[in-house]
LOTOR-600740 format. One record per residue (C-alpha): z, y, x. Coordinates in steps of 0.02 Angstrom, whole numbers, plus 32768, in hexadecimal, padded with zeros to 4 digits. Each point is the difference from the previous one (the first is absolute). Example, Ala and Ser with C-alpha at 12.3 -4.5 7.8 and 13.67 -1.06 7.14 Angstrom:
% residues 2
<up 8186&north 7F1F&east 8267>
<up 7FDF&north 80AC&east 8045>
//
This chain:
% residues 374
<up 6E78&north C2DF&east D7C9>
<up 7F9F&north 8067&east 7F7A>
<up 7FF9&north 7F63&east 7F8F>
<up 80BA&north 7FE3&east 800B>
<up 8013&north 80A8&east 7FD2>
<up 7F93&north 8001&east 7F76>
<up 803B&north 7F6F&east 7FBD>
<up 80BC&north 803F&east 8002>
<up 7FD7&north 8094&east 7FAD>
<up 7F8E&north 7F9B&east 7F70>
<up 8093&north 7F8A&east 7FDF>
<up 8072&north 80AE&east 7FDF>
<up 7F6B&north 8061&east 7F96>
<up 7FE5&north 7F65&east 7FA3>
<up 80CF&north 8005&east 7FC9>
<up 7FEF&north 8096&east 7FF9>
<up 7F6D&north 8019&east 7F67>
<up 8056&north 7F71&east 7FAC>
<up 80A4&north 80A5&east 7FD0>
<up 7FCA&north 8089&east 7FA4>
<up 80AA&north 806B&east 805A>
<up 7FB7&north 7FC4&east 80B8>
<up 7F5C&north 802A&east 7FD5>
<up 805D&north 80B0&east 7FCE>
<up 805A&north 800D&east 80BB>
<up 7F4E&north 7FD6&east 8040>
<up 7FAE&north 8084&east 7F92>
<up 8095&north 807A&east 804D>
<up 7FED&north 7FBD&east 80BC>
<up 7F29&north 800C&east 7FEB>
<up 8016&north 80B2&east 7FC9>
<up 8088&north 8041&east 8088>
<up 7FBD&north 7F9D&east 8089>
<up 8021&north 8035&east 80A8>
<up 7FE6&north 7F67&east 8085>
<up 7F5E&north 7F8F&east 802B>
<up 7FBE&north 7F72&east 7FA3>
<up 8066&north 7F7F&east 8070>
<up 809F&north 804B&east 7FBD>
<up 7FDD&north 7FCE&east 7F4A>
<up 8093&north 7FA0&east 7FBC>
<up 7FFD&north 7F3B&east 802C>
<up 8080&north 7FEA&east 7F71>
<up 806D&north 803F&east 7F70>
<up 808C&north 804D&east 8079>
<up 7F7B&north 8052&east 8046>
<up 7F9F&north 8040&east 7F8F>
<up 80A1&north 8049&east 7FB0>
<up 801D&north 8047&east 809B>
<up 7F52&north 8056&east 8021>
<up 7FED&north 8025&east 7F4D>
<up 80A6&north 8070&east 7FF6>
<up 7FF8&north 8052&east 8090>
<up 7F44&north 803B&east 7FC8>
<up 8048&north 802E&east 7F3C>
<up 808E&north 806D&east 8045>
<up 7F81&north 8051&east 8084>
<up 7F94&north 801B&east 7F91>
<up 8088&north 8059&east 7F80>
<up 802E&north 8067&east 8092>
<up 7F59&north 803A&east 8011>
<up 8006&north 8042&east 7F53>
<up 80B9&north 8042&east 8007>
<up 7FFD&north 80C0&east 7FF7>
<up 80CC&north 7FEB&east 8047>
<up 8043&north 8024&east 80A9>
<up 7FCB&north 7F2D&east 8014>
<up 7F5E&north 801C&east 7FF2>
<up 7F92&north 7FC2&east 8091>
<up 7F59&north 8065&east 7FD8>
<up 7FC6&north 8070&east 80B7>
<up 8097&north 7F83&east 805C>
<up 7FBA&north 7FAF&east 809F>
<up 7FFC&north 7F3D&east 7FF0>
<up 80A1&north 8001&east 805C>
<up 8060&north 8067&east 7F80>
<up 7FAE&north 7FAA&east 7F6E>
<up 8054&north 7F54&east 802D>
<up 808F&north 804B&east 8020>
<up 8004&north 804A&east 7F4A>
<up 7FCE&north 7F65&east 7FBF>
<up 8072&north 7F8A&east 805C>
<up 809E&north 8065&east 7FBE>
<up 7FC0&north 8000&east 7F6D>
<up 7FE1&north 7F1F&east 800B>
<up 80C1&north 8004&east 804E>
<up 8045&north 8055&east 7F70>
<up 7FA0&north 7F9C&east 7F76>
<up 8032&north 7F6A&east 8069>
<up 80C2&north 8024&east 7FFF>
<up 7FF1&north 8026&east 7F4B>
<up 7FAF&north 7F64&east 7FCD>
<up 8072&north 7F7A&east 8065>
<up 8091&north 804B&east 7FA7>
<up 7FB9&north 8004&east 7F6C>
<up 7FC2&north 7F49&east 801F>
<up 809B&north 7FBD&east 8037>
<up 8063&north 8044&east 7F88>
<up 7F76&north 7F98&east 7F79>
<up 7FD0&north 80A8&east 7FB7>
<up 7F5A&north 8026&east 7FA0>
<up 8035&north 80BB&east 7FEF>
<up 807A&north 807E&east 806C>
<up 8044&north 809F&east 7FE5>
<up 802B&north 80A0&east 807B>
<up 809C&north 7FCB&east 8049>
<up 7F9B&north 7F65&east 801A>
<up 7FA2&north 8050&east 805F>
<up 809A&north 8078&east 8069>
<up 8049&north 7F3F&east 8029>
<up 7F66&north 7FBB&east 8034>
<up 7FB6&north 8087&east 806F>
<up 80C1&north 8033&east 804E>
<up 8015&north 8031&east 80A9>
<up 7F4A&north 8034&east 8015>
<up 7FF0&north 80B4&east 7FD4>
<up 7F3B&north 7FFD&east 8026>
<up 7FD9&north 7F8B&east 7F6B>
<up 807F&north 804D&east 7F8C>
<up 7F91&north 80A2&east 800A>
<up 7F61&north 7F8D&east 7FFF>
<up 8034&north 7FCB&east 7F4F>
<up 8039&north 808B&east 7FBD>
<up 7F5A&north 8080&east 8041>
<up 7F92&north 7F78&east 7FBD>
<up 8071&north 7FE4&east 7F52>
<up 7FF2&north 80B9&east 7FDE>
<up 7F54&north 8011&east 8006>
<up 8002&north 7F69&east 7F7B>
<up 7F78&north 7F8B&east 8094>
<up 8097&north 7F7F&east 804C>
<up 7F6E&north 7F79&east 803B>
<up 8027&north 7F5B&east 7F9F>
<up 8072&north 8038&east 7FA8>
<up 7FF4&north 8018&east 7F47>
<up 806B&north 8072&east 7FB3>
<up 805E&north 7FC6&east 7F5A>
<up 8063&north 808B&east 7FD8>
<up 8022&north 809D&east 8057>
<up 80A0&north 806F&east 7FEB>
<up 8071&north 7F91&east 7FB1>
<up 80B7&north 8010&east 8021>
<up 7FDA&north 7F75&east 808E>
<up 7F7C&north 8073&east 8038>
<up 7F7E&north 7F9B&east 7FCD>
<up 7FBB&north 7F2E&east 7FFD>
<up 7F78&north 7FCC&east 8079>
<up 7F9E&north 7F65&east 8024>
<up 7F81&north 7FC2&east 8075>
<up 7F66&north 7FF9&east 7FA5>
<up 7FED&north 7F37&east 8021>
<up 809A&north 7FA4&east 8012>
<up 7F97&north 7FA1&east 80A4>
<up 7FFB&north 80BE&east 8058>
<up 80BD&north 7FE3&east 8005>
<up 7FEF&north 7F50&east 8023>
<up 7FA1&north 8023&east 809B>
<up 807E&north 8088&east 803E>
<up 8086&north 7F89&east 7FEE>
<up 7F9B&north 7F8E&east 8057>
<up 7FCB&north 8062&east 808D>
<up 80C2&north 8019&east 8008>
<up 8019&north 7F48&east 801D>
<up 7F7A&north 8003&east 807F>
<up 8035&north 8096&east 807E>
<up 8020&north 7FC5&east 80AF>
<up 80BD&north 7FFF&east 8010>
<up 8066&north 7F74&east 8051>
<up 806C&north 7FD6&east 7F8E>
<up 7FB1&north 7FCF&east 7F43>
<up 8026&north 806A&east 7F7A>
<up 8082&north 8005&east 7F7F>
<up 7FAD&north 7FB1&east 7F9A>
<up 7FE1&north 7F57&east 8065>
<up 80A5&north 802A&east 8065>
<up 8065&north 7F6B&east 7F9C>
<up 7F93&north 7F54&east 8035>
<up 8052&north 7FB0&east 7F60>
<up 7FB4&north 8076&east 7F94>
<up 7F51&north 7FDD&east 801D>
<up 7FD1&north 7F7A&east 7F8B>
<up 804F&north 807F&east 7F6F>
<up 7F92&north 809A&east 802C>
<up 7F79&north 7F7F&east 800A>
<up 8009&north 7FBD&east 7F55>
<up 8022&north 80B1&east 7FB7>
<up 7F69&north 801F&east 7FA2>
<up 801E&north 80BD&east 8010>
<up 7FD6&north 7FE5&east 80BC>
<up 7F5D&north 7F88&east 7FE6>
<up 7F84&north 8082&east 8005>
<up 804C&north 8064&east 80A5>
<up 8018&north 7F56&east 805B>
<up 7F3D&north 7FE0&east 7FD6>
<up 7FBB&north 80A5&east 8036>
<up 806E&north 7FF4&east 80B8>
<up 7FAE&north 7F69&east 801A>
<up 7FE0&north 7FD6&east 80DE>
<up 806E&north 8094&east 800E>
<up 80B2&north 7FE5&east 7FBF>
<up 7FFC&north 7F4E&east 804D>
<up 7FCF&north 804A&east 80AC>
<up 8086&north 808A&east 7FFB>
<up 8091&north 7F7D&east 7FC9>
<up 7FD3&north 7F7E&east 807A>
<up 8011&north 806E&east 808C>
<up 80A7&north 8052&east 7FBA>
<up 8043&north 7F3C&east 7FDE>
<up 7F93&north 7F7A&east 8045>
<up 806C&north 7F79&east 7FC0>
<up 7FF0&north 7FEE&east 7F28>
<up 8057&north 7F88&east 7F97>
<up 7FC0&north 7FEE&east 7F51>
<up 806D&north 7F68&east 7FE3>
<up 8080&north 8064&east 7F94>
<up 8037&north 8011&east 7F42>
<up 7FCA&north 8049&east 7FA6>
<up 7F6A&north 7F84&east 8009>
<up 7F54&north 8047&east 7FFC>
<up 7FAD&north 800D&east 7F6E>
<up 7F36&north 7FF1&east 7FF5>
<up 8004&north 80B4&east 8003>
<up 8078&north 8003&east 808C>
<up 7F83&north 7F99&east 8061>
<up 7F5B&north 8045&east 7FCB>
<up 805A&north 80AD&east 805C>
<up 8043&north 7F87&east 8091>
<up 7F34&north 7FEF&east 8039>
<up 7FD7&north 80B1&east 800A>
<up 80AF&north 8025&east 8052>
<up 7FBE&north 7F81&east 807A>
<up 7F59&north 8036&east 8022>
<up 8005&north 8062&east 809E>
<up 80C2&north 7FBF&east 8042>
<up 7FA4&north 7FE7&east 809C>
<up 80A8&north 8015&east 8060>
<up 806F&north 7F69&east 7F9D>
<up 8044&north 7F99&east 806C>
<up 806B&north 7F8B&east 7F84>
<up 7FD2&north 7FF3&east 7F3B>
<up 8067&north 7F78&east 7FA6>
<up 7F99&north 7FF9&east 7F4D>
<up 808D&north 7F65&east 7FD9>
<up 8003&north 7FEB&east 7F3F>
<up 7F7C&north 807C&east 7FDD>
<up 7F92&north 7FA3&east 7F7C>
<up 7F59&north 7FFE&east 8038>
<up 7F73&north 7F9C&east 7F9A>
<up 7F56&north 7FE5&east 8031>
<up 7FB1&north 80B2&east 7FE1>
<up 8098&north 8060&east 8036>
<up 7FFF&north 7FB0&east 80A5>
<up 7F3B&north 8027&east 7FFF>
<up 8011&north 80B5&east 7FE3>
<up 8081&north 8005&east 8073>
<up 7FA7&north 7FC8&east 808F>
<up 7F6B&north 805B&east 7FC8>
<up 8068&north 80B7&east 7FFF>
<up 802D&north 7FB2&east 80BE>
<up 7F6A&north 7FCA&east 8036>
<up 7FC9&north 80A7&east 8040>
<up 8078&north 802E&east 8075>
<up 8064&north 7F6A&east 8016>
<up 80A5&north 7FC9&east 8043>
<up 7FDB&north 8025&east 80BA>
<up 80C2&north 7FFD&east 8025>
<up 8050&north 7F99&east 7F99>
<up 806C&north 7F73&east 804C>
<up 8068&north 7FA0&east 7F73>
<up 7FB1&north 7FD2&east 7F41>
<up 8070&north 7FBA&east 7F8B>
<up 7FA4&north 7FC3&east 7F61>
<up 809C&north 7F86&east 7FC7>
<up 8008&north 7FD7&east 7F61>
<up 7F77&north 8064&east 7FB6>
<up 7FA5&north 7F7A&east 7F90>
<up 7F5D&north 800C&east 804F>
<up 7F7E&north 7F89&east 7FB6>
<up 7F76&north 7FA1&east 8067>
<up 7F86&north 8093&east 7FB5>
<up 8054&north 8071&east 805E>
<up 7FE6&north 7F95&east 80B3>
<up 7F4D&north 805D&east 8041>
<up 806A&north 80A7&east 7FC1>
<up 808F&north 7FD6&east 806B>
<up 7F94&north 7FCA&east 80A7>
<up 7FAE&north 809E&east 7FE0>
<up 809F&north 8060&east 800A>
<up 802D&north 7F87&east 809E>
<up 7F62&north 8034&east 8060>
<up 802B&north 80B0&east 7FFE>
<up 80A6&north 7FE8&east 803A>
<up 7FB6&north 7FE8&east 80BF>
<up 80C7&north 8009&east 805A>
<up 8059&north 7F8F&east 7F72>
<up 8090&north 7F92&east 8058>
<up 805A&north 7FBC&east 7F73>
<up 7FC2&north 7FD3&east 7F55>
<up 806D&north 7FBD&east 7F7B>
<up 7F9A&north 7FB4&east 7F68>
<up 80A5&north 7F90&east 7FB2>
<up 7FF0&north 7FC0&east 7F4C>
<up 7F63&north 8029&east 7FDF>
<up 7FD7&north 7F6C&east 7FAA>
<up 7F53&north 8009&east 7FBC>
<up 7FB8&north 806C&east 8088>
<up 7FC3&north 7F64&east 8079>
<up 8010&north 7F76&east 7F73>
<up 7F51&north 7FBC&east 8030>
<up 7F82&north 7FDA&east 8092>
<up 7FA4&north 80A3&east 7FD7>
<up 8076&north 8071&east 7FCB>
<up 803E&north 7FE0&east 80AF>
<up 7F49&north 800E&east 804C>
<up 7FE2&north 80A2&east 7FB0>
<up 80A3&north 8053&east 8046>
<up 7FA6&north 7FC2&east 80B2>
<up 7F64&north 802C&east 7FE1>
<up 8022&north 80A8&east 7FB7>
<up 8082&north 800C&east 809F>
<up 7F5D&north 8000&east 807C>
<up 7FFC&north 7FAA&east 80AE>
<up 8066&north 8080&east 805F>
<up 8086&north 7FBC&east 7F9D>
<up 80A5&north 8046&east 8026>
<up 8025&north 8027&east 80B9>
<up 8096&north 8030&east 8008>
<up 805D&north 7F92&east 7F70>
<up 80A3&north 7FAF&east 804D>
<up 8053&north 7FCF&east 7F6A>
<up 7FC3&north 7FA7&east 7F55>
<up 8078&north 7FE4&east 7F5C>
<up 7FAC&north 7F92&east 7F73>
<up 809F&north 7FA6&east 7FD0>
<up 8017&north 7FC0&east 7F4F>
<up 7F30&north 8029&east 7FDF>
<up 7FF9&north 7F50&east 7FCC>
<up 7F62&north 7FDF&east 8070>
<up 7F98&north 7F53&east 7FD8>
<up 7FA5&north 7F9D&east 8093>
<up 7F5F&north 804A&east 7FDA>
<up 8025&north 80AD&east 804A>
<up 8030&north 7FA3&east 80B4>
<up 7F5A&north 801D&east 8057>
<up 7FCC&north 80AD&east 7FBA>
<up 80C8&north 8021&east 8039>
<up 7FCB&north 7FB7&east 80B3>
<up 7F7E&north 8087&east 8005>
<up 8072&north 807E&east 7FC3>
<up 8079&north 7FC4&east 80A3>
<up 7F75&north 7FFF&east 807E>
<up 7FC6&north 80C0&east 7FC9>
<up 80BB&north 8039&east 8041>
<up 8011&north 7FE9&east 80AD>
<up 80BB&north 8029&east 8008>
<up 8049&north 7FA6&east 7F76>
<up 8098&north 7FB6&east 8022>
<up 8062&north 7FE8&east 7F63>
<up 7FC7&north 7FB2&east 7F4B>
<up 8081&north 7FE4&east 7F80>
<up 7FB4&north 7F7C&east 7F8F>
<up 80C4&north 7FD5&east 7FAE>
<up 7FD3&north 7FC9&east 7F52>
<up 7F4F&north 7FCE&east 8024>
<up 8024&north 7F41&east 8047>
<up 7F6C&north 7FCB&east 7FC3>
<up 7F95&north 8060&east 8084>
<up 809B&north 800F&east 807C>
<up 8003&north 7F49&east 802A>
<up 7F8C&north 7FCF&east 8097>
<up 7F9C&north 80A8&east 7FF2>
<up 7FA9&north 8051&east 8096>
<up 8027&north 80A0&east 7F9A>
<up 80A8&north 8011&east 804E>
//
């Protein structure tokens, strides 16, 4: 258990040193540090999390305002700092929806409305010129003033961590389904998508456990270099239809890599139709079948170079494992233009699902004539 621990945490710290701002949020979480050594951050969402928590706590400590939490039991010093995290959190999913580096006061008065708590937070803490990650620009202006956090990825994580809150119904911002593929090739979003990586996945899949990425506009490499870290962690899809989504060799590797962790422990329908996946790509894409253990129906249509040879086909079985797929009842490989060759690493493929009952071989009559497959 120690190892796997250690070796979680390596895999973070080794991200980590390769950013001079996370080594800055680890510099901030080291020096504020309040939990035990198996707390430290396993990745970037948390070490964002850990490491602002510790930088506002330990601004508090050094606040001479009515905020500070110097002589406050342990109980009132988290209570200090955690209005203090809500309010910067409000302020910087406005400020991140609205695609805004900077914000001013009434800002601010929208962001924070309805909670009377934080307004005087802000306003305590602005007036003593020590607002904790917040930089300010300019100060008595006619606007009363321009702010920013002092690294656009502080604001990225609030926004994030917005995205992430345990609600049952998603967000705004994912509300619309047929928006997703746009806020996924928006490079103004790359960097937040990257940092809630195992965490945005896991709150969306349990708000909406079906996904369809099979939409226009068409993901972009962008779009689906952000489609594997919004996967990561969906341990609760059920139904993920990736139909059209271009995905060569590497991008279906780092996909399954980013899944490989937690897996796909309840997902029940895969659509990969139409998404141009090369033989390269077939270890990659029994990989991504093994950790789907509950998969019923598959649908691989028109992928015409991903099982264009004996060992293309041998890897995707291999790779797949003996346990093979359980609980498969249906199989779609029409129009993959299979040759002969594939037929007996196919009939191991068959005898690894127990409950098969359909194949849909139309457009492959070269393998769909006599086979055992079927």
């Amino acid at each position: 258990e120690f190892e796997e621990l250690l070796k979680e945490r390596l895999v973070a710290f080794d991200e980590i040193c390769g950013m001079p701002v996370l080594l800055s949020v680890l510099v901030c979480l080291l020096k504020g540090w309040w939990g035990k050594a198996d707390e430290l951050p396993k990745d970037k969402y948390e070490l964002y999390q850990m490491g602002i928590w510790a930088k506002v706590a330990q601004d508090l400590k050094s606040s001479d305002s009515k905020y500070t939490i110097r002589g406050k039991s342990k109980d009132e010093a988290r209570k200090q700092i955690g209005l203090a995290v809500e309010m910067l959190r409000l302020i910087g999913t406005a400020n991140h929806l609205a695609k805004r580096r900077t914000f001013q006061l009434p800002d601010v008065h929208k962001a924070l409305a309805g909670r009377a708590d934080l307004e005087d937070v802000w306003a305590v803490l602005l007036a003593a010129g020590e607002v904790p990650l917040i930089r300010i620009v300019t100060l008595g202006e006619a606007s009363g003033g321009e702010f920013q956090f002092c690294h656009l990825s502080f604001q990225e994580f609030l926004f994030v961590s917005t995205m992430c809150a345990d609600c049952k119904t998603p967000h705004d911002f994912f509300a619309k389904e047929d928006e997703l593929n746009a806020k996924l090739n928006d490079p103004f979003y790359r960097n937040a998508i990257t940092i809630g990586s195992g965490h945005i996945g896991e709150a969306l899949s349990k708000q909406r456990p079906d996904w369809s990425l099979d939409r226009y506009p068409r993901l972009s490499a962008l779009g689906v270099d952000g489609l594997r870290h919004l996967l990561a962690g969906s341990v609760w899809l059920q139904s993920l239809d990736l139909s059209n989504v271009e995905l060569d060799g590497p991008a279906m590797g780092r996909l399954v890599e980013a899944l490989s962790l937690r897996g796909l422990p309840e997902l029940r329908k895969l659509s990969l139709r139409f998404c141009k996946l090369p033989a390269s790509s077939a270890g990659a894409v029994g990989r991504l079948l093994r950790i789907c253990p509950v998969l019923e129906d598959l649908d691989l249509e028109w992928n015409r170079e991903l099982l264009n040879s004996g060992q293309a086909a041998a890897n995707l079985t291999d790779e797949l494992g003996d346990e093979g797929l359980p609980c498969l009842r249906r199989l779609g490989l029409r129009w993959c233009h299979l040759p002969e060759v594939v037929k007996q690493p196919l009939g191991i493929l068959r005898a690894r699902c127990p409950k098969l009952e359909e194949v849909d071989l139309l457009g492959d009559r070269r393998i769909a004539e006599g086979s055992s497959f079927v």
